[in-house]
N, C-alpha and C positions, 0 to 999 in steps of 0.2 A: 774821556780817558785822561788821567790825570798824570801819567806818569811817574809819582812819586809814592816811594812807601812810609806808612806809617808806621810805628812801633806798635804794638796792641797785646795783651794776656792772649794767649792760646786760647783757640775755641774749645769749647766739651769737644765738639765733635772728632776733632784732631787728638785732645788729651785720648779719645776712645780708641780712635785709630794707633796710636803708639801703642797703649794696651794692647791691643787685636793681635800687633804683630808680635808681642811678645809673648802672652798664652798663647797664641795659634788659635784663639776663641773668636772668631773672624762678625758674627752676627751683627750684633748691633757698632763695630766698632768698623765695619766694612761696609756698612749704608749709603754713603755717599759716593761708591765707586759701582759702576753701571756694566754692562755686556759692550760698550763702546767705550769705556775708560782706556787707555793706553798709557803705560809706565814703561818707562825710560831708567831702567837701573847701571848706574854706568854704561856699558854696552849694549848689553842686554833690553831689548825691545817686547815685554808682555801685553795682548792685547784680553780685554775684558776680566771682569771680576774672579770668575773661577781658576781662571790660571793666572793669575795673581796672585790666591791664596795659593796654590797650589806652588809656585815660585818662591813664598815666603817659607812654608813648610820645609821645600827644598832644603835651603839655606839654614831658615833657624830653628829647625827640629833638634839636629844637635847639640845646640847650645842652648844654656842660662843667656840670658839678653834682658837687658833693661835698657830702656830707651828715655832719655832726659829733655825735656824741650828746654833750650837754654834762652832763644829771642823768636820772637816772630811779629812779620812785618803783615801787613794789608796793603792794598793799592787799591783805587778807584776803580779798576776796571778788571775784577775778580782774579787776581794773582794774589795768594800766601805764599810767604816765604817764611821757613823755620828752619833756626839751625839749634844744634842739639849733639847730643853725647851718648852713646851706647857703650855701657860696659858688657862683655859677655865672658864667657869660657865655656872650655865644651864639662857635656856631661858630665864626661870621665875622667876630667881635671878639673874641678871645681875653683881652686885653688889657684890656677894658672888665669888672674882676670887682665882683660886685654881692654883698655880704653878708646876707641874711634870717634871722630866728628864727622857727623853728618849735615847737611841741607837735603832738603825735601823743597823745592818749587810746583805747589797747584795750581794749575791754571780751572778754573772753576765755571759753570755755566751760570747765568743770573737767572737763576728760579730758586723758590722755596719747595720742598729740603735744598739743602747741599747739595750740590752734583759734583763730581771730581770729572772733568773732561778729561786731563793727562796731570800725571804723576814724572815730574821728573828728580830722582834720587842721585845724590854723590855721598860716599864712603871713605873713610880711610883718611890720611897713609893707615895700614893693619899692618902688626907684625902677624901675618896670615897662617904661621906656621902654630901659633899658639893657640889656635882656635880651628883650623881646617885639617 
C-alpha cells in the first residue's frame, strides 16, 4: 500500500461509465460494477448493479446531463479518485443549465476486468431548484 495518489488520464472504462450515466445506456459502461458493488451517494446507501441503475434513472431521467472528468488520481492500492463537472437542466427547461462539481472515489478489487467493490459519490453545492 502506498498511500499516495498519482495523477493519470481517465481510464476507458471510467470515460464509459460517465457516459452510461448520462444516456441511461448502462451495458458496457456499467461492467465494472457487480451484485455486491455498494455506492454511497451522499446519503443515500445502493447495494448491487441493478439498483444502481435503477437510482441513476431515478434522478437523471429528467434531466439533459453531461458529465466532465476534469483530474483523476490512482494509488497503489486500487483507489481512483476523479473529480469532474456535470452540467444538466431538466427536460422541460433546456435553457435553465445548472453547473455541479463532483468526486467519485472507487475503491476497486485487484483482478482483471475491473471490479468497482464501492462507489463513493459527492454532488453539489446545486441550485436544486433549477433542475429538481
Amino acid at each position: 500500500m502506498t498511500g499516495t495518489a498519482h495523477a493519470t488520464a481517465a481510464p476507458d472504462w471510467v470515460l464509459r461509465f460517465m457516459d452510461a450515466i448520462d444516456t441511461l445506456e448502462f451495458d458496457e459502461g456499467f461492467a465494472p460494477l457487480t451484485e455486491d458493488t455498494d455506492m454511497f451517494f451522499g446519503t443515500a446507501h445502493i447495494h448491487g448493479v441493478e439498483a444502481i441503475k435503477a437510482f441513476f434513472v431515478k434522478i437523471d431521467e429528467p434531466l439533459n446531463i453531461t458529465h466532465e472528468v476534469l483530474e483523476c488520481w490512482t494509488t497503489g492500492d486500487g483507489v481512483l479518485l476523479l473529480r469532474g463537472e456535470a452540467a444538466m437542466a431538466k427536460k422541460t427547461a433546456p435553457e435553465q443549465v445548472v453547473r455541479a462539481p463532483f468526486t467519485h472515489i472507487f475503491y476497486l478489487d485487484r483482478t482483471e476486468p475491473v471490479r468497482v467493490r464501492t462507489l463513493r459519490v459527492t454532488a453539489g453545492p446545486l441550485q436544486t431548484d433549477s433542475v429538481m
